[in-house]
C-alpha atoms as one frame of an Amber mdcrd trajectory, in Angstrom:
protein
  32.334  30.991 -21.614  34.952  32.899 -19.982  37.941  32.259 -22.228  40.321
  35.063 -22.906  40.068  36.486 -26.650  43.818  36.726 -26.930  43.881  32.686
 -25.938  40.930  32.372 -28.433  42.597  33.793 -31.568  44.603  36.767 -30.226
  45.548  39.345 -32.624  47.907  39.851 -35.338  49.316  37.334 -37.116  47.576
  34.528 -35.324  43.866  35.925 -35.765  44.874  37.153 -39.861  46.035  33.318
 -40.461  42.742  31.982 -39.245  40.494  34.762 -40.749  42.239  33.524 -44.379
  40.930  30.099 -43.437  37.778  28.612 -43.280  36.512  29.508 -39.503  36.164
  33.103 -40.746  33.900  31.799 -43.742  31.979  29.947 -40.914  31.700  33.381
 -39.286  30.593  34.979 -42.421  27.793  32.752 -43.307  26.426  32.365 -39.245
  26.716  36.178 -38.652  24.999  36.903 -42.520  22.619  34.924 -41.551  21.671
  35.687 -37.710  23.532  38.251 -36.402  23.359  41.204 -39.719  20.060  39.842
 -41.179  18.125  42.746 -40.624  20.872  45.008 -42.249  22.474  43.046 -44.684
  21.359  44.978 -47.167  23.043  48.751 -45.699  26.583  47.101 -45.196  29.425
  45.938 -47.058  30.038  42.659 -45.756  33.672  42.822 -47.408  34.624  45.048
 -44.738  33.824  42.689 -41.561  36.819  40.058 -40.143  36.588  38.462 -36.824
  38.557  41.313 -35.156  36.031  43.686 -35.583  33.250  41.111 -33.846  35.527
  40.509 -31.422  35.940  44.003 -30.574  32.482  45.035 -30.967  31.353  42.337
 -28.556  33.938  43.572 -25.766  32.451  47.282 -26.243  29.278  46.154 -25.751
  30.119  44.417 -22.721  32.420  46.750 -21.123  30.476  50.127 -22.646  33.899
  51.704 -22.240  36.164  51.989 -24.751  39.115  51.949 -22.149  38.149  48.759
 -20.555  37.199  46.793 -23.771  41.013  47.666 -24.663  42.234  46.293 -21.662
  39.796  42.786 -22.010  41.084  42.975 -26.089  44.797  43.573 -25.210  44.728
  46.213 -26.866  45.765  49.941 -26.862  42.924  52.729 -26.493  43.754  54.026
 -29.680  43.639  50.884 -31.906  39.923  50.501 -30.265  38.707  53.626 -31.177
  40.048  53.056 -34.604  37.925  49.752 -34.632  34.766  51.514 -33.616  35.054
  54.073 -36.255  35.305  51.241 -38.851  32.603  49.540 -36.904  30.346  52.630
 -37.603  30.840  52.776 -40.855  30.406  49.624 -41.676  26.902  49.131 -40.000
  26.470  53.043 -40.645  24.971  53.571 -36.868  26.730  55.010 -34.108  26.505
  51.636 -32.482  27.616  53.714 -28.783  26.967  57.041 -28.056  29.409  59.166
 -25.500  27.639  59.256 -21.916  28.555  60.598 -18.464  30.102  57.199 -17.382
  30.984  54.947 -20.372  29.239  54.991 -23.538  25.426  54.129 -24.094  24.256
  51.432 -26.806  22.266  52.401 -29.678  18.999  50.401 -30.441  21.183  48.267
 -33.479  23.609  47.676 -31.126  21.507  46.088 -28.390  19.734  43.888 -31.143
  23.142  42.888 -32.577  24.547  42.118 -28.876  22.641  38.767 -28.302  23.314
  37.056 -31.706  26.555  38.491 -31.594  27.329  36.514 -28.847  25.945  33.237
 -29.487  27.782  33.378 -33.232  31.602  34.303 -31.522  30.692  31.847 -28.809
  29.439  28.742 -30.542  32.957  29.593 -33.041  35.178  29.346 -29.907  33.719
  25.871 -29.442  34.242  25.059 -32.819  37.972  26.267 -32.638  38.735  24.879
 -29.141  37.402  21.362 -30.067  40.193  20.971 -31.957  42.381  21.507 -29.133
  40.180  19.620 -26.822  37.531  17.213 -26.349  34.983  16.458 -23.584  33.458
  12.833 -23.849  30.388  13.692 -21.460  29.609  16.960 -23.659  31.105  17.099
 -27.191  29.182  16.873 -29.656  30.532  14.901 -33.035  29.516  12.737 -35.864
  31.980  10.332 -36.672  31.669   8.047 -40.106  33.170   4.370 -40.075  33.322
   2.392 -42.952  34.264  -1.429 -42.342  32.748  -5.169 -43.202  29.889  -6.954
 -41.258  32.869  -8.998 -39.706  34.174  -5.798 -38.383  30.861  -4.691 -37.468
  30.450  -7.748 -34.678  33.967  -8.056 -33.730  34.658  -4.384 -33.259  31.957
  -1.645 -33.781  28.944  -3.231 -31.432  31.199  -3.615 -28.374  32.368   0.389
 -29.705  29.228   1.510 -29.674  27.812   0.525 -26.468  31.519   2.010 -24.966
  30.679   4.693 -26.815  27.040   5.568 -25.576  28.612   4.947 -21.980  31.366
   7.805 -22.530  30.266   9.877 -25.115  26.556  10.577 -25.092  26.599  13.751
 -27.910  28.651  11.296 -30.196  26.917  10.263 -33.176  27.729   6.979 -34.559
  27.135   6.379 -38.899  28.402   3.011 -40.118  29.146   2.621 -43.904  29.675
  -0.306 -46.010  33.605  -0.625 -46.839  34.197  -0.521 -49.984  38.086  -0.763
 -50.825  37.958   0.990 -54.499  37.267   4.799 -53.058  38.329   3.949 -49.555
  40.967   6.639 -50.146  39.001   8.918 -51.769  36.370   8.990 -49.342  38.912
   9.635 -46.178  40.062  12.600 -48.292  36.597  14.456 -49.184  35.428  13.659
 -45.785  32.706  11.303 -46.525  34.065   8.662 -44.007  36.221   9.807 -40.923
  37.674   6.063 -40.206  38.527   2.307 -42.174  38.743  -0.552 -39.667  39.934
  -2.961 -42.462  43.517  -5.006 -43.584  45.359  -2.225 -44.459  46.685  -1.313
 -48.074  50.610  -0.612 -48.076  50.633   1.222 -51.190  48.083   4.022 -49.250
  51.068   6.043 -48.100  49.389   8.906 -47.878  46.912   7.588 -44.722  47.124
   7.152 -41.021  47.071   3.807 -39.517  47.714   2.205 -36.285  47.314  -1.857
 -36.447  44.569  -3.160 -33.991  45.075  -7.038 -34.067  46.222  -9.999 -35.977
  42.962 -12.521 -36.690  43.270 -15.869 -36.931  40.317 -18.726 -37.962  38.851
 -21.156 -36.719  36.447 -23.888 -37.785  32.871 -24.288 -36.518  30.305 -26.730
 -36.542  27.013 -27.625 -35.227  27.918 -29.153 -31.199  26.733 -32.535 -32.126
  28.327 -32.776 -35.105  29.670 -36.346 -35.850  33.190 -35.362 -37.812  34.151
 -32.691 -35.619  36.922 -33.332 -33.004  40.076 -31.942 -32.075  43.395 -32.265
 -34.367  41.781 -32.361 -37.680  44.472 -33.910 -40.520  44.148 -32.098 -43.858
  42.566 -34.960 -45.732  39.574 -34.947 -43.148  39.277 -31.179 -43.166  39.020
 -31.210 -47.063  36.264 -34.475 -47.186  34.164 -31.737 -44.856  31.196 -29.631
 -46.672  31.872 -26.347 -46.375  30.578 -22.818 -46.428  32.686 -19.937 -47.787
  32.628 -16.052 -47.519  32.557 -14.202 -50.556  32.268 -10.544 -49.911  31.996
  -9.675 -54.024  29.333 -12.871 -54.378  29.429 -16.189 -55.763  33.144 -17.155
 -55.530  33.539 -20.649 -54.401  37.167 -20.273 -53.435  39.456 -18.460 -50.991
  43.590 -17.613 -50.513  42.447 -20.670 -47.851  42.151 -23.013 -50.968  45.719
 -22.166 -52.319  47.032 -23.111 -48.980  45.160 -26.617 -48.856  45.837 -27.070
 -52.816  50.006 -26.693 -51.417  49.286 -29.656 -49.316  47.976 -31.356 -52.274
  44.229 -31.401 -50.779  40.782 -30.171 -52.071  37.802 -28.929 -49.630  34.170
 -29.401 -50.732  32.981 -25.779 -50.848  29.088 -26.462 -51.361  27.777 -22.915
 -50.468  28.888 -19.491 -50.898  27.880 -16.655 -49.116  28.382 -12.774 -49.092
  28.478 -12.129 -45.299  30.524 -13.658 -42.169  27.133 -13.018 -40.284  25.220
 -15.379 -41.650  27.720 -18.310 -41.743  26.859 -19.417 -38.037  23.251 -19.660
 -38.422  23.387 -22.153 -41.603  26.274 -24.720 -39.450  24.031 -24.312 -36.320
  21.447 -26.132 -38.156  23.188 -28.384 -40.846  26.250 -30.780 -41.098  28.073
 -27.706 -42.712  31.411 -25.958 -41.500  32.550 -23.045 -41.725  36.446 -20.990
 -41.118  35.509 -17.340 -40.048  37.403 -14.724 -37.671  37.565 -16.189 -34.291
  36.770 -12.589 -32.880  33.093 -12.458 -35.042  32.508 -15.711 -32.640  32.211
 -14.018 -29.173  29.285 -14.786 -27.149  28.010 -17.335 -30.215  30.532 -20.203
 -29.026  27.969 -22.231 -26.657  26.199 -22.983 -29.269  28.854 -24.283 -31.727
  31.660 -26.314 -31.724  35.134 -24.656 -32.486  38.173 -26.694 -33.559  41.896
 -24.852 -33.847  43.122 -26.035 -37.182  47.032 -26.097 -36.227  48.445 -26.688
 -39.805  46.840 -24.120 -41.162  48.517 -20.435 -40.789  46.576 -18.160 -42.605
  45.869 -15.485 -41.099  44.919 -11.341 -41.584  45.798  -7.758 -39.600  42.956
  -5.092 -38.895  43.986  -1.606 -38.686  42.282   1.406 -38.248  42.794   3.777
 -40.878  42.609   7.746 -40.922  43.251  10.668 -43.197  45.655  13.725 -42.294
  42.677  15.886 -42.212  41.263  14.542 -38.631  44.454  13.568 -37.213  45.195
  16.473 -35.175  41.462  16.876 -33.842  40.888  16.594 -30.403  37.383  14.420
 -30.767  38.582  12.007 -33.318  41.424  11.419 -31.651  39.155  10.439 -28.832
  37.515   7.904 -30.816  40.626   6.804 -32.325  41.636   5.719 -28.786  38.448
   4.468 -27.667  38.801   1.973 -31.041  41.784   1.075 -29.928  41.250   0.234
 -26.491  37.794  -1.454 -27.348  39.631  -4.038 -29.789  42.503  -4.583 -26.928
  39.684  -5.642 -24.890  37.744  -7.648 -26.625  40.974  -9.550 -27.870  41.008
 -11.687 -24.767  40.215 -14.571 -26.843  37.237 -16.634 -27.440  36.241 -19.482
 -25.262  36.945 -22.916 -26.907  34.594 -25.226 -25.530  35.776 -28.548 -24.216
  34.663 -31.211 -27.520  35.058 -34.227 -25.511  32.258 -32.802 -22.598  30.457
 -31.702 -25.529  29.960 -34.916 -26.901  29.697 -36.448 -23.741  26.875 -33.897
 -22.617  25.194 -34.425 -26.344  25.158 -37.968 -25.648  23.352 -37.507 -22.514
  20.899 -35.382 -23.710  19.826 -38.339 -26.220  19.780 -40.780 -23.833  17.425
 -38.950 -21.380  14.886 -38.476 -24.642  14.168 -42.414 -25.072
């Protein structure tokens, strides 16, 4: 891969702080497993760290003990010293004096290969935490959020995504606010896109937009027109969200009850996404998140309801674990720039040519 091993880990106190972490269990396991299989049972694994690979993969590549102290860093004398403990601890010679350089034993040449695919595939590992290549790092990342976030956020994200980041993997859980926390932490999800919590000090955020509502209807239908009062809003039927199930009230109600009104909620539901399929096709209406309406508003009529304020923020939320990698703060970015985007607003069609056009149409049929 050509990277220098004193840029990978070095030595000293910079390769002993990661060898007491968990890379150097990684290496343990993968090299158990591939690279010593066929002699775990003649060595003491105890007495293997990472500066021993590393220095037994330069001798087998320079096959001079000289020049692998030179590529290490290092001086003569510490190499030599690493090569006896090398001996000993896979109790073969490993290289044998020859007239130029040193010759590899049999072990050696059938440790070289898998030697060098374990040290190399834990430099990617350690520099993808430094740095990230969209068009070749690989990564799974885990999003938990609600159907609404779902259409207003993580479909336009995922088709960015398969654009810039082919080797990304994409999993999408269901939000669920009571372990939120304690999933970020134990690694189960790597990101929230939800209204954030200010009592979860102890996460990341970074605030993606402020939502607003707005009513819809079916185009043609007959009580739907710009600058809705109160009083006519409330005489509406209406559909409601309730993510839990089976409430027929919202925080929208407490604002309508302060204006001394009460809406006719005749139908609950548990997701955003069905709400415009049940107006399209009844005299129902509906408040959702103006974003979940992009590319659905030819096919509904959308009112701005002035006097009403309410209103929510989305943020996307992280854990201090995956702040400081170099891939998720790719996607962190991406998320970011995907909401911007698609925050350009949604099209409010023109009621009056709507009626005008539905009017029209039911001429031409008699």
């Amino acid at each position: 891969m050509g990277v220098d091993d004193e840029n990978f880990f070095g030595h000293g106190a910079a390769l002993q702080a990661v060898c007491n972490g968990c890379i150097v269990v990684f290496v343990a396991v993968y090299v158990k497993s591939i690279v010593f299989y066929p002699t775990i049972h003649a060595m003491d694994n105890g007495r293997l760290d990472l500066n021993l690979l590393l220095t037994l993969e330069a001798l087998l590549a320079e096959r001079n003990v000289t020049k692998a102290a030179a590529r290490l860093h290092l001086s003569q004398p510490a190499v030599s010293a690493q090569l006896s403990r090398l001996r000993d601890v896979f109790d073969d010679p490993l290289l044998i004096p020859a007239h130029r350089g040193m010759t590899p034993t049999a072990k050696a040449l059938d440790l070289l290969g898998p030697l060098r695919e374990a040290l190399d595939q834990l430099r990617i590992t350690f520099h993808s935490h430094k740095d990230f290549s969209p068009t070749r790092g690989k990564l799974t990342v885990t999003v938990a959020c609600t159907d609404y976030v779902q259409a207003a956020v993580l479909m336009p994200f995922a088709v960015a995504l398969r654009e810039r980041a082919p080797g990304v993997r994409l999993a999408i859980r269901h939000w669920d606010p009571a372990s939120m926390e304690q999933q970020l932490s134990r690694g189960e999800i790597d990101l929230a896109i939800t209204t954030p919590d200010p009592s979860q000090v102890h996460l990341r955020t970074c605030h993606l937009f402020t939502e607003t509502y707005v009513l819809i209807g079916r185009r043609d239908h007959p009580s739907l027109r710009p600058g809705l009062t109160a009083e006519e809003f409330a005489k509406l039927e209406h559909v409601i969200v309730s993510p839990s199930g089976g409430a027929f009230t919202t925080p929208i109600d407490e604002a309508l009850a302060a204006l001394g009104h009460k809406r006719q909620v005749v139908m609950s539901a548990a997701s955003f996404l069905f709400v415009p399929e049940i107006v399209s096709s009844s005299d129902l209406v509906a408040l959702v998140p103006r974003r979940q309406l992009r590319g659905q508003a030819d096919r509904l009529v959308l009112v701005d309801i002035p006097w009403l304020s309410e209103q929510f923020d989305i943020s996307l939320i992280w854990h201090e674990r995956t702040h400081g990698h170099a891939g998720h703060r790719w996607i962190r970015d991406l998320v970011v720039e995907v909401a911007a985007d698609e925050g350009k607003g949604v099209r409010m069609p023109d009621l009056a040519r709507a009626g005008r056009a539905t009017k029209a149409a039911a001429r031409g049929r008699t």
